[in-house]
C-alpha positions as semicolon CSV with decimal commas, in nm:
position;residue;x (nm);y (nm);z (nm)
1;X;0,000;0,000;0,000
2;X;0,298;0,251;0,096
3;X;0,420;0,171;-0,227
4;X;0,121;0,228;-0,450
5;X;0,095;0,599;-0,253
6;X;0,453;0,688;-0,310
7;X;0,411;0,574;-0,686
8;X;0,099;0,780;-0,711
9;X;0,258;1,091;-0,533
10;X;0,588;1,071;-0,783
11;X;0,369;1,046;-1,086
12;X;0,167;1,361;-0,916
13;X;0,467;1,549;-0,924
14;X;0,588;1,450;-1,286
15;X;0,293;1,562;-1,390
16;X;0,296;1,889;-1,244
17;X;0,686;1,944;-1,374
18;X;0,610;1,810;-1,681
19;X;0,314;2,087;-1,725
20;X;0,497;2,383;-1,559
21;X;0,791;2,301;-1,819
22;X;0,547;2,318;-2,117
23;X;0,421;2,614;-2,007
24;X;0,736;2,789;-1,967
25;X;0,832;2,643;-2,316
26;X;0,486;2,786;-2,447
27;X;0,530;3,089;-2,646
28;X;0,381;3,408;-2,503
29;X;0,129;3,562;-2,677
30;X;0,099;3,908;-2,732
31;X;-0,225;4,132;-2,773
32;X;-0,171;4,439;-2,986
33;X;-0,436;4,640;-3,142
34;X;-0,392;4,842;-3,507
35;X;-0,655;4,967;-3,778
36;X;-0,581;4,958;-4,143
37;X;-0,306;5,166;-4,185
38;X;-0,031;5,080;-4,400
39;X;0,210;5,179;-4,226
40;X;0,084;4,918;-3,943
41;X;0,063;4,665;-4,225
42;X;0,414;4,542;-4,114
43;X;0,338;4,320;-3,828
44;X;0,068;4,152;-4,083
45;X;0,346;4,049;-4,247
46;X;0,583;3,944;-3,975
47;X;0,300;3,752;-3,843
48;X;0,265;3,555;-4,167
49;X;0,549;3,497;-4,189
50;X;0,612;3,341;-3,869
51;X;0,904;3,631;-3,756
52;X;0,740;3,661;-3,384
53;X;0,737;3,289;-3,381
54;X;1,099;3,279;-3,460
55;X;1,196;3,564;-3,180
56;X;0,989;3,316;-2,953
57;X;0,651;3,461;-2,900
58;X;0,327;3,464;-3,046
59;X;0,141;3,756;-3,169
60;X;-0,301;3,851;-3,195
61;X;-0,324;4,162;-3,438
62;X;-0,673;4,291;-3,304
63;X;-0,831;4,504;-3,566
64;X;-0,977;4,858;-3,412
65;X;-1,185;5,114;-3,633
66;X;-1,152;5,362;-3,357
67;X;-0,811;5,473;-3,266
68;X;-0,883;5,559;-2,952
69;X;-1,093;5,228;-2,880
70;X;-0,773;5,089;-2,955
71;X;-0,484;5,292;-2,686
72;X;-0,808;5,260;-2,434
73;X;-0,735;4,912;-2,459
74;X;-0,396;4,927;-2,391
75;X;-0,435;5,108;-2,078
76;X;-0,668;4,960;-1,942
77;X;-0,462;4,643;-1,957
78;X;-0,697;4,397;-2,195
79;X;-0,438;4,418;-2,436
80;X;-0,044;4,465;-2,462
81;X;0,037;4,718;-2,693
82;X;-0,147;4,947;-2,979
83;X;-0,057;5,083;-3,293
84;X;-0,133;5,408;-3,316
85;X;-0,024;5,808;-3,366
86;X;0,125;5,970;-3,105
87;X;-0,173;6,248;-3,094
88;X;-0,429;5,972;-3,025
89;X;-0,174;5,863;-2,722
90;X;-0,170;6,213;-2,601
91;X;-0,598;6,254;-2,594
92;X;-0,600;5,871;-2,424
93;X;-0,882;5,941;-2,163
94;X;-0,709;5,884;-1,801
95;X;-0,683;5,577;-1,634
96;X;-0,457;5,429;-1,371
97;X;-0,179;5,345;-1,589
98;X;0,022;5,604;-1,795
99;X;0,100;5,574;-2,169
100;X;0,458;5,471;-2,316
101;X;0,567;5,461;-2,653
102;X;0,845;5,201;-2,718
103;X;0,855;5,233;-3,137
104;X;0,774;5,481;-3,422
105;X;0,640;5,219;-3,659
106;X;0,661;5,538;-3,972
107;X;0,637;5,907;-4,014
108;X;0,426;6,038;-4,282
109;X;0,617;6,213;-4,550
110;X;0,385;6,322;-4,818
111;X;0,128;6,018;-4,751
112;X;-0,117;6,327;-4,577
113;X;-0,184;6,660;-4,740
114;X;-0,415;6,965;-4,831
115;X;-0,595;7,002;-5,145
116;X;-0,795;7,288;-5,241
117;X;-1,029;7,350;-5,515
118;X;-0,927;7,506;-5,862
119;X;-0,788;7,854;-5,795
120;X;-0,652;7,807;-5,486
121;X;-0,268;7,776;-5,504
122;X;-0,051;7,809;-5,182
123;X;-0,121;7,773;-4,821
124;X;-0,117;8,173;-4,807
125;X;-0,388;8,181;-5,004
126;X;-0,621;7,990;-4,753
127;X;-0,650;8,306;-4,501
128;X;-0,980;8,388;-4,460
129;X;-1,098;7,985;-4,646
130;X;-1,303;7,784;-4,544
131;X;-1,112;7,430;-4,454
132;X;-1,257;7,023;-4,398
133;X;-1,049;6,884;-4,093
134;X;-1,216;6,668;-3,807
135;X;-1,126;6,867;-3,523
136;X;-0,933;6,637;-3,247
137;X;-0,795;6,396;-3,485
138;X;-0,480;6,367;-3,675
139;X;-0,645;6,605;-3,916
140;X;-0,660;6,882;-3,750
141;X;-0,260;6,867;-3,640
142;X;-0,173;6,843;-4,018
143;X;-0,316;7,124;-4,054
144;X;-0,211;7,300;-3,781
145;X;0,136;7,226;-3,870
146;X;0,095;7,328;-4,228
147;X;-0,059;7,625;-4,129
148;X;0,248;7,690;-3,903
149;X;0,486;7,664;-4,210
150;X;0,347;7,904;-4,387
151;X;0,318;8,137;-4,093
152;X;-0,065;8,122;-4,069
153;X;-0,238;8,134;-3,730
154;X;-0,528;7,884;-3,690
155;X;-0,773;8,181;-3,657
156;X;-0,669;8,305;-4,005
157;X;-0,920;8,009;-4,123
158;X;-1,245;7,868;-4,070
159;X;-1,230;7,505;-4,028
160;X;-1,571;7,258;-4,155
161;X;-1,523;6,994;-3,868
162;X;-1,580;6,656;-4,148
163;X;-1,449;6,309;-4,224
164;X;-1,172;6,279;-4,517
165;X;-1,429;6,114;-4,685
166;X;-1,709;6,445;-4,659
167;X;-1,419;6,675;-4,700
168;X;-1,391;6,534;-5,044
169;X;-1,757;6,504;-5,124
170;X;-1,801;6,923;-5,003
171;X;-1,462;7,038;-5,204
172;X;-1,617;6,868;-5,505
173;X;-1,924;7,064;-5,463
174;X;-1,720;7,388;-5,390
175;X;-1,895;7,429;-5,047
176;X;-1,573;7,434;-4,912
177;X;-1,172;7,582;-5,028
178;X;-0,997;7,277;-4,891
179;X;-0,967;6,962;-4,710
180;X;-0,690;6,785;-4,499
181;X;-0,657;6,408;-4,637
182;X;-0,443;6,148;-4,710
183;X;-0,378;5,920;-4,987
184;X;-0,518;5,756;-5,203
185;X;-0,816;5,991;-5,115
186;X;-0,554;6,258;-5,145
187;X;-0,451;6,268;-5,553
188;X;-0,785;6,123;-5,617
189;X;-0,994;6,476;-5,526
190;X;-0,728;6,624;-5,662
191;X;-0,824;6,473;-5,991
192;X;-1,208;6,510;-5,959
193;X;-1,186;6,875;-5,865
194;X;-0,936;6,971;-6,105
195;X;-0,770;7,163;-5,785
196;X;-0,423;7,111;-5,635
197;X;-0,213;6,990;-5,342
198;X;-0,091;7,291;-5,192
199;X;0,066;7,071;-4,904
200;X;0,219;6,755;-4,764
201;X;0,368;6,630;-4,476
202;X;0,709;6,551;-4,659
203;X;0,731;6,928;-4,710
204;X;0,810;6,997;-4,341
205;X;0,984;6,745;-4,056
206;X;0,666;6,589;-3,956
207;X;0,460;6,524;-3,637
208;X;0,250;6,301;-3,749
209;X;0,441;5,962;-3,592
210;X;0,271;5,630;-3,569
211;X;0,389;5,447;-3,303
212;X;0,368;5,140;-3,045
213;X;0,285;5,200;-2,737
214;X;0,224;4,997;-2,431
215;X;0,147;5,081;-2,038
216;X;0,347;5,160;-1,815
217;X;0,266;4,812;-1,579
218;X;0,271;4,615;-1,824
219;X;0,612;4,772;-1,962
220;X;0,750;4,679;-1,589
221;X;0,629;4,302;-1,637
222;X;0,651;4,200;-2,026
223;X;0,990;4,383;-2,106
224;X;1,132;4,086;-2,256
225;X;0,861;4,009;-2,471
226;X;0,802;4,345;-2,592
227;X;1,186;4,349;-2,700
228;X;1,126;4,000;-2,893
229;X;0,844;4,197;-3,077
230;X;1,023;4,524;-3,141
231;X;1,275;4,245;-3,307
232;X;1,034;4,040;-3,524
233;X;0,936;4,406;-3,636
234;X;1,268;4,491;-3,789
235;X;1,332;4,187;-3,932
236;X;1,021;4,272;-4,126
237;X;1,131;4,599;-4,220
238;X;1,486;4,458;-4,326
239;X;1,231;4,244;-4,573
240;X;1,051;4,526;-4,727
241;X;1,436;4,696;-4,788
242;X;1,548;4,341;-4,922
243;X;1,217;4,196;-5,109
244;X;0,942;4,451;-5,088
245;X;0,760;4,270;-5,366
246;X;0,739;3,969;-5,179
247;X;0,588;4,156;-4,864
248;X;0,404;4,376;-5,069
249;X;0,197;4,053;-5,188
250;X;0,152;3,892;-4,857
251;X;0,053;4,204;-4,708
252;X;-0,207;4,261;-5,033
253;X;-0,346;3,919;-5,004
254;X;-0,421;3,959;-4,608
255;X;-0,571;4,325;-4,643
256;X;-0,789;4,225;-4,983
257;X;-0,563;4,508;-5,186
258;X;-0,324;4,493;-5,510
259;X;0,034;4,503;-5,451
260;X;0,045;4,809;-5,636
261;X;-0,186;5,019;-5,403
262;X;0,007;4,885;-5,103
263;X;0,327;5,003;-5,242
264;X;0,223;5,347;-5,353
265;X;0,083;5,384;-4,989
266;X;0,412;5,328;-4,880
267;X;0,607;5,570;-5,072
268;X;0,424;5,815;-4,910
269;X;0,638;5,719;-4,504
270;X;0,972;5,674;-4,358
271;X;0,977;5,350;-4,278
272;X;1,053;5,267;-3,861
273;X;1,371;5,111;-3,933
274;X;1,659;5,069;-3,672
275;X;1,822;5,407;-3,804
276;X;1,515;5,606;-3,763
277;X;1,460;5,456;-3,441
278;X;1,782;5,543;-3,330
279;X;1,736;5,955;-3,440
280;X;1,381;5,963;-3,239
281;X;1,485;5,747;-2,864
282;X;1,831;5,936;-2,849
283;X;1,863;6,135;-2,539
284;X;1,671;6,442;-2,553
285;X;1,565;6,346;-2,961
286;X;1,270;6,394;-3,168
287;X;1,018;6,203;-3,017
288;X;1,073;6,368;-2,720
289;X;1,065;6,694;-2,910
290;X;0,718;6,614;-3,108
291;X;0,546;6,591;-2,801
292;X;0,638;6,909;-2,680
293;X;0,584;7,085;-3,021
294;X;0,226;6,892;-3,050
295;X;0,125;6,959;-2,737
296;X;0,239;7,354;-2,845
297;X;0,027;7,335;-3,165
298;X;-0,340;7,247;-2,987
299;X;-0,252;7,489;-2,731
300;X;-0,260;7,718;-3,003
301;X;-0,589;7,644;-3,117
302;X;-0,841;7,503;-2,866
303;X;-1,123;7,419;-3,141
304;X;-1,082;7,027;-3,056
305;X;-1,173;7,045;-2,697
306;X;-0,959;6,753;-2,604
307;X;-0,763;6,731;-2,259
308;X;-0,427;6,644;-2,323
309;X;-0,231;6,400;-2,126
310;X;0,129;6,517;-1,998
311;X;0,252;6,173;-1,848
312;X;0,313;6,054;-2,227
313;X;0,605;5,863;-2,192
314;X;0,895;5,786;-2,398
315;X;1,134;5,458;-2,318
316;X;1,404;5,328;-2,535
317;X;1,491;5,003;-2,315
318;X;1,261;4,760;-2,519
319;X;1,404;4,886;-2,805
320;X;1,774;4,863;-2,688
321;X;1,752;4,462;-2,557
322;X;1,614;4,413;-2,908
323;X;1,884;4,556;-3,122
324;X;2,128;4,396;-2,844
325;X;1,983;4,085;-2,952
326;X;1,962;4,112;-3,352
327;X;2,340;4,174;-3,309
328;X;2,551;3,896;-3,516
């Protein structure tokens, strides 16, 4: 009888080692939230491709139509990370966790712009216009900041609070000057109003950054992981540098789109490669500088009516254990 027990604890306690080491052997997986943006598209790829796999974890892309749905999410701890611009981060309603931004995944050069209707030809010309930009979204800051570079206060315009999409339908019927869009919505009104793009964002060092970002608990507990993804994600971009064809047509097939659309959108960013990285988490650099210079821009023009957060945070040690590792 003493032996049966002892033979019945020992297998007991196999068991349990046996399932504690397959758990610890069990990839994580990782939650992170993204719309359809392009210049998200990336981690569509890496997943398909099975890069997160090969750093060692496993990823759930969780579609959002709602930005802000999305980096609500993330601080509120249901999922680990979001894609998203660094404006949304800044209007994330508050919570008991604080915002940090461990990647720029892109920065839009030329991908967002203003077009006008026909006879309309510089951004000086738009003083005293009427203009279609959502207020509170990343609209509105491309236009603040192209109103900037031309040395235009925001009161030197009216702005139509609309959609890209009803921005285009009320410049078509002249019932507005201009709009703030992006592409392919951008040339396209162009075209059908016969008008012109009077500005883009590669025409100035932009603000408008899409990045990752992830709370501030979960930064404390998951470090390693987010590093392995921040990894996976440059091996991806190191693809699209190598063999963008190939990830052009993987990303194409996934998001129903030709591989020519997705590679026009993408002429239109600066890809977040390990370089650019580099330029925005050095000490005192331009990420640290946009938020400042954001946060400047609405203060300038209160017409959103958004509280913005000043606890956005900014940490490069994620970002450092992955390029420690991706060293040969």
């Amino acid at each position: 009888m003493l032996r049966r027990i002892l033979l019945v604890l020992v297998t007991f306690v196999l068991i349990i080692i046996f399932s504690a080491c397959t758990q610890l052997q069990e990839p994580k997986t990782l939650r992170v939230g993204l719309n359809d943006w392009l210049g998200y598209a990336i981690a569509i790829y890496a997943k398909e491709a099975k890069l997160f796999e090969k750093h060692g974890i496993k990823v759930d892309l969780v579609e959002f139509s709602n930005q802000q749905d999305n980096i609500r999410a993330t601080i509120r701890g249901s999922q680990d990370m979001s894609f998203v611009t660094l404006w949304e981060v800044m209007q994330v309603d508050p919570s008991n966790d604080r915002p940090v931004v461990i990647l720029v995944s892109d920065i839009s050069h030329g991908s967002d712009g203003i077009v006008t209707r026909k006879g309309i030809n510089s951004l000086e010309d738009l003083k005293g216009k009427k203009v279609g930009a959502k207020l509170g979204t990343v609209a509105h800051l491309i236009l603040l900041e192209a109103l900037k570079s031309a040395q235009l206060k925001p009161e030197d315009i009216e702005i139509v609070s609309v959609s890209n999409e009803k921005g285009a339908e009320l410049l078509k019927s002249q019932a507005i000057d201009a709009a703030v869009m992006w592409q392919p919505l951008l040339s396209k009104t162009q075209v059908a109003t016969d008008g012109k793009i009077i500005f883009t964002t590669e025409d100035v060092d932009s603000l408008v950054l899409d990045t990752l970002v992830t709370g501030a608990k979960n930064l404390a507990l998951n470090k390693k992981n987010l590093a392995k993804f921040i990894a996976a994600w440059f091996d991806a971009i190191q693809d699209v540098e190598a063999t963008p064809d190939k990830v052009f047509n993987i990303i194409a097939t996934q998001i129903g789109e030709t591989k020519e659309s997705v590679s026009n959108g993408y002429k239109g960013i600066i890809k977040g490669n390990i370089a650019l990285n580099k330029r925005m988490f050095a000490m005192d650099g331009r990420l640290k500088q946009s938020i400042q210079e954001i946060k400047m821009l609405l203060q300038e023009d209160l017409r959103h009516s958004k509280i913005i957060r000043d606890d956005v945070d900014v940490n490069a040690e994620p970002l450092m254990m992955a390029l420690e590792g991706l060293r040969p």
